[in-house]
C-alpha positions as CSV (number, residue, x, y, z in Angstrom):
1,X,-73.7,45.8,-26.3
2,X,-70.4,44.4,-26.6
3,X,-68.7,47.8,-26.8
4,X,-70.6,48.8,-23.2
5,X,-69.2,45.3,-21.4
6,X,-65.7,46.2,-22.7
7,X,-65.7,49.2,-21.7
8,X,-67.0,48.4,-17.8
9,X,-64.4,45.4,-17.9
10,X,-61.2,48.0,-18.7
11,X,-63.1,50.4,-16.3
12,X,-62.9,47.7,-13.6
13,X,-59.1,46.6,-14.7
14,X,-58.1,50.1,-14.0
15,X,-59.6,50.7,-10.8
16,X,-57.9,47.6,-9.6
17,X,-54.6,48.4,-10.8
18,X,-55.1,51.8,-9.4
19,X,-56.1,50.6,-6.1
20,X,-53.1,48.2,-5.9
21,X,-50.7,50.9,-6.5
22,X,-51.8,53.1,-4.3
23,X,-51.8,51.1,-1.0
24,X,-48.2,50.2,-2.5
25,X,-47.0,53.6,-3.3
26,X,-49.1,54.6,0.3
27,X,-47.9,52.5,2.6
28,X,-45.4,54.0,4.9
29,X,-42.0,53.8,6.1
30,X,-42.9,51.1,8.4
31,X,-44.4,49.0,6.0
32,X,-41.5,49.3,3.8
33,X,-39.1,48.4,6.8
34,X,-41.5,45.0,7.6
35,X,-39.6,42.8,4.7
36,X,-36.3,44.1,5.0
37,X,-33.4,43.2,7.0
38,X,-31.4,45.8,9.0
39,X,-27.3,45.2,7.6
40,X,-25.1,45.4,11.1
41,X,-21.5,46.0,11.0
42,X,-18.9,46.2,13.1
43,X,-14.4,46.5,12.8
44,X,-12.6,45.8,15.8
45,X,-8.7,46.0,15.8
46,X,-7.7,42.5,17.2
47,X,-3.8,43.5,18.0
48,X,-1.1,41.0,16.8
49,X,-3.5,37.9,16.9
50,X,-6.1,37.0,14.7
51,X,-9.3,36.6,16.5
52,X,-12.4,34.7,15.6
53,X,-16.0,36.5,15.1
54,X,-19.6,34.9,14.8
55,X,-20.7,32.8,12.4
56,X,-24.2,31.4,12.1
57,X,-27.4,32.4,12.2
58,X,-28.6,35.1,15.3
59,X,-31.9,34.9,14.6
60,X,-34.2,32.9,12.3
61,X,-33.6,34.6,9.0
62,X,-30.9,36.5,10.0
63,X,-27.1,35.2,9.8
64,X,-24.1,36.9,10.8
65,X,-20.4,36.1,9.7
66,X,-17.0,37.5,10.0
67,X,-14.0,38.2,7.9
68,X,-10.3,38.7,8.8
69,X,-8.0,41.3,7.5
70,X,-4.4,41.2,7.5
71,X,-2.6,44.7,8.5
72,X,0.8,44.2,6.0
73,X,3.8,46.4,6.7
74,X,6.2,46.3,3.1
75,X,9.6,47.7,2.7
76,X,11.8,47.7,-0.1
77,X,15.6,46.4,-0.2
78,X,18.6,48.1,-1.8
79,X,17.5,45.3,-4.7
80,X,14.4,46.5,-5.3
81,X,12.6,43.3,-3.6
82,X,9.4,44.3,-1.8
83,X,9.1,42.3,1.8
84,X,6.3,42.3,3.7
85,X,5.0,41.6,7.0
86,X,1.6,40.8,9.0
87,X,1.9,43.5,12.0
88,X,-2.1,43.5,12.9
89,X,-5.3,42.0,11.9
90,X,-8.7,43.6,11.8
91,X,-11.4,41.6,12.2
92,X,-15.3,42.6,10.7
93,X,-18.1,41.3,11.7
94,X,-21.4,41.5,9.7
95,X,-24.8,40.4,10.1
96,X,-27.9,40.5,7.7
């Protein structure tokens, strides 16, 4: 009697586990898309100055920020010394 109960119990275990797979292995690319975030970004060449982006949140759940890069320029002497020089900055902004 035992035996019969055990084997309903691991017959019901598997048809759950089944179940649950399928509706996640199912679901479609919609679904999928429900719980992630889209990733945004975007360079913009800001010229001789450096120029400020967003920073904060857009959106509940959803933040954007911004990082500046330096465009250097290096030369070398007769010496051997390397200069260099800030010519441009890029700025990128991203949001998630």
């Amino acid at each position: 009697m035992i035996c019969k109960t055990m084997q309903y119990f691991l017959l019901a275990i598997t048809l759950a586990f089944g179940c649950a797979a399928a509706s996640i292995f199912a679901s479609g690319q919609v679904e999928a898309r429900r719980f992630v975030k889209e990733y945004y970004s975007e360079t913009y060449d800001t010229g001789s100055r450096p120029a400020r982006g967003y920073e904060g949140f857009l959106f509940p759940d959803y933040y954007c920020s911004y990082k500046r890069y330096p465009k250097r320029v290096c030369s070398t002497d007769r010496r051997g010394n390397e200069t260099c020089r800030v010519k441009g900055w890029t700025l990128e902004q991203t949001c998630q």
